[in-house]
N, C-alpha and C positions, 0 to 999 in steps of 0.2 A: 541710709539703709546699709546693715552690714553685706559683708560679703555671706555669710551662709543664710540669712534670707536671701537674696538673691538668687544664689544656688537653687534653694527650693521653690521658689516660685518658677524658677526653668524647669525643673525634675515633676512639678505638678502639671508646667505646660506641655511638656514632651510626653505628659500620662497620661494629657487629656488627647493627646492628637493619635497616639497610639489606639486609646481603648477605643475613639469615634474610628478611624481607618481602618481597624480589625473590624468592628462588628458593621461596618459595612458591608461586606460582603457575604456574609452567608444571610443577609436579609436576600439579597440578589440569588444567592445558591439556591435560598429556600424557596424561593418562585420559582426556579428552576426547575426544582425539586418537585413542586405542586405539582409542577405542568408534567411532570415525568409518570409520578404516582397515577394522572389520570389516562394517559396515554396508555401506559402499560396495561389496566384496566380493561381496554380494548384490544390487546393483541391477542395472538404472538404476529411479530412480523417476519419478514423477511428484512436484514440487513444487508446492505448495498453499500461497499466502499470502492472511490475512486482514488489515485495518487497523484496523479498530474492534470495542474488546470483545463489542458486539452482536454483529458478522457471527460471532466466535470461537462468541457462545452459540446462534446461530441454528443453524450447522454442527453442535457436536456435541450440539446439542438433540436433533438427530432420530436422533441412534445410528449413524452410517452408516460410522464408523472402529473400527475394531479392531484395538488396540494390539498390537505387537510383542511376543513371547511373551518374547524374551532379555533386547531392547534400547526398550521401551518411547517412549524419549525419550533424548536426551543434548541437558546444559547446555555450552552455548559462548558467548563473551563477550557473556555478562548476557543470552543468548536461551535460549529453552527449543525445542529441534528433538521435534514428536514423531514418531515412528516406524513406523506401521500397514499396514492394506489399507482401501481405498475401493472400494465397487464389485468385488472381486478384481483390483486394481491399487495398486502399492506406491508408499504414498504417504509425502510428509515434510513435514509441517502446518509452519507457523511465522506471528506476527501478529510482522508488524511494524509499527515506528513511525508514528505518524501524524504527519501536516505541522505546518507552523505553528497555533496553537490559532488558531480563528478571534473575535472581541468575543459571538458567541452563547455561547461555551462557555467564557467569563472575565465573571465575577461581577462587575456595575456599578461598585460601589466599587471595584476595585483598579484600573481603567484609566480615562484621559479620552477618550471620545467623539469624532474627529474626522467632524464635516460640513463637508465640502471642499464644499460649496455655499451655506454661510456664509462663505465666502471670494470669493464673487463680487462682483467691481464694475464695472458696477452689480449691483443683486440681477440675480440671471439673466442676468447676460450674460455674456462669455468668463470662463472662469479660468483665471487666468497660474499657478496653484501649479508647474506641468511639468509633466510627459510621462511615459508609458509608453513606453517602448521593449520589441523583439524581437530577438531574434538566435539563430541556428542555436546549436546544441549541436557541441561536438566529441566525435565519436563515433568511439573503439578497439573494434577487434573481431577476432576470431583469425583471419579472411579478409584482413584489413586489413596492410600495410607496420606493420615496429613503429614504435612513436613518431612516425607519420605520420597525423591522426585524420581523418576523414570528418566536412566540418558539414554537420551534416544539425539538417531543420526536425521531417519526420514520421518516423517509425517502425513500420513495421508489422506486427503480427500476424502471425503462421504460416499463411500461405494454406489450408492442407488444413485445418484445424483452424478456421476461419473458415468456410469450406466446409461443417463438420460443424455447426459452432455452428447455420448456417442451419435445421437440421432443428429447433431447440428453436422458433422461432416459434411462436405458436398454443399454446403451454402455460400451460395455466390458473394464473395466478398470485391469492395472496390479496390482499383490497379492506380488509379493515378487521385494522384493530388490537386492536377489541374489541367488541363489539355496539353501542357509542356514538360508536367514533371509527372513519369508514372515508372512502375517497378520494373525490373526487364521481366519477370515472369507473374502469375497471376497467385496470388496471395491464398493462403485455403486454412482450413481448421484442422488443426490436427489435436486429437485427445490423448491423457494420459502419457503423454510423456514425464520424464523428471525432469525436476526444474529445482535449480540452486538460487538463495538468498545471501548477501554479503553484505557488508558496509562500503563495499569500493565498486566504481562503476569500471567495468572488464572494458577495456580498447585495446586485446592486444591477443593473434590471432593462435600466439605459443600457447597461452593461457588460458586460453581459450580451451584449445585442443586438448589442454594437460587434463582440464576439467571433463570433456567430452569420455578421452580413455582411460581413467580413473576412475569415474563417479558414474558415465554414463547420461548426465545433464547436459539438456538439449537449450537452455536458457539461461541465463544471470541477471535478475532483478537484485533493488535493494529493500523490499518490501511484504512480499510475499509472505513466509517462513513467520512473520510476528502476525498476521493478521489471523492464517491457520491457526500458530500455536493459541491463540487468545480464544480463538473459538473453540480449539477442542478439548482447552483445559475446563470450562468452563459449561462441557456439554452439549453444544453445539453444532449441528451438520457445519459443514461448508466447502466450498469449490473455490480453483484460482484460475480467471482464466487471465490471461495476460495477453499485449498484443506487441510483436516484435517488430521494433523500428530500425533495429541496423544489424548488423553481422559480428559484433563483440570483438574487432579488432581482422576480422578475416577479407577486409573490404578493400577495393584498394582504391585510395589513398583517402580522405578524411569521414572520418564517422559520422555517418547517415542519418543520425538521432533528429538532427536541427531539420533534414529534409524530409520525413517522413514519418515523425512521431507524430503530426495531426492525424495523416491516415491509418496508422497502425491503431489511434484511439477510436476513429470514427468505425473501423474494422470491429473493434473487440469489443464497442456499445451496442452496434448491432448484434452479434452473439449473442451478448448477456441477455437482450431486452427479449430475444428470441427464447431462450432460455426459461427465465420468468414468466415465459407466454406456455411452456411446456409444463412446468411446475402445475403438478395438481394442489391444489389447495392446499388438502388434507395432507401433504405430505409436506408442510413446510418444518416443522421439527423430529420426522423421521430419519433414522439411519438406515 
């Protein structure tokens, strides 16, 4: 056999492996897809996202969903949507991704340590390493000119729904973790403050502070900021509430995340589900 048969009979087998491996999956998408077209059918819902496995086991720890009798769940690209009622309001669960890992949650050996206050000269005095900068986001949204986007700094909440959150104040939330490990003070709701979104997890209490007298942001998630923007480009109500596991660097000595982010999530499932229990029906796609 020559060599350019050979050739072509590789270039017809690598054709045939391509064209069966691509049109595999949008057989899979399109089931998907079925199951969405008839879900939607029956809405609107209420969407419910978690970010960290905790909040997921805090939620359906306490029982408060029950699954969809047809359509329990449908998988869509490498997410798991589940399907239920909360409260007798039709809900659709999803955890998504969480931000950048922060050096508390990557294991010493694998990374080097930068202390950017090691880089001072003299010790303790200015350091040249740069700057943080800020800048607006450019914001699409279906009120919006197409291809024209809004930079905007803040983002806000669903008024009425902010409004309603106000009623959760004063709800008894729990102190300890376990009869050995609990907060020195008692944990509470507090609404409407501002809260800042980054790719980096804040351990550090200067930075903290800069953010506090600058911007006024009483928190630093990595998450937050895309969940709103997604919903409000797209028409959307929505709320953020979050539940605070450590002090962002004002703690003293190693950050609290590892010892209290189960409670901070069992804290702020409680809220939510409290929340959804507030929610009038009729008001689920109201602004």
């Amino acid at each position: 056999m020559s060599t350019k048969h050979c050739l072509l009979l590789l270039l017809l087998h690598l054709l045939a492996i391509i064209v069966l491996t691509v049109s595999a999956f949008p057989l899979e998408r399109e089931k998907s897809l079925a199951i969405i077209r008839e879900i939607n059918r029956r809405g609107p819902y209420l969407a419910l996202i978690t970010v960290f496995p905790t909040e997921e086991y805090a939620f359906f720890s306490s029982d408060p969903f029950i699954n969809d009798s047809k359509f329990p769940y449908v998988d869509l690209s490498g997410r798991r949507f589940r399907v239920g009622m909360v409260e007798d309001k039709k809900v659709i669960y999803v955890r998504c991704g969480v931000g950048m890992k922060s050096n508390e949650t990557i294991p010493e050996n694998d990374v080097a340590v930068l202390n950017i206050e090691n880089y001072n000269v003299p010790n303790g005095g200015y350091n040249s390493l740069g700057r943080i900068g800020y800048r607006a986001e450019q914001f699409y949204s279906e009120g919006g000119e197409p291809n024209s986007a809004q930079l905007m700094l803040w983002f806000h909440v669903t008024n009425n729904w902010l409004q309603l959150a106000t009623t959760l104040q004063g709800m008894k939330l729990e102190r300890c973790v376990n009869s050995s490990l609990c907060l020195d003070t008692d944990p509470k709701v507090v609404i409407g403050l501002r809260g800042s979104t980054a790719n980096t997890f804040v351990d550090n209490a200067s930075y903290r502070n800069f953010l506090f007298l600058n911007f006024g942001v009483s928190s630093a998630d990595m998450e937050s900021s895309a969940v709103l923007m997604t919903s409000l480009s797209n028409g959307y109500p929505a709320i953020i509430f979050r539940g605070l596991s450590d002090l962002a660097g004002g703690q003293n000595g190693h950050n609290t995340v590892r010892l209290f982010g189960s409670l901070a999530a069992s804290n702020v499932a409680k809220v939510v589900l409290q929340f959804i229990k507030l929610l009038p029906n009729e008001d689920h796609f109201q602004f």
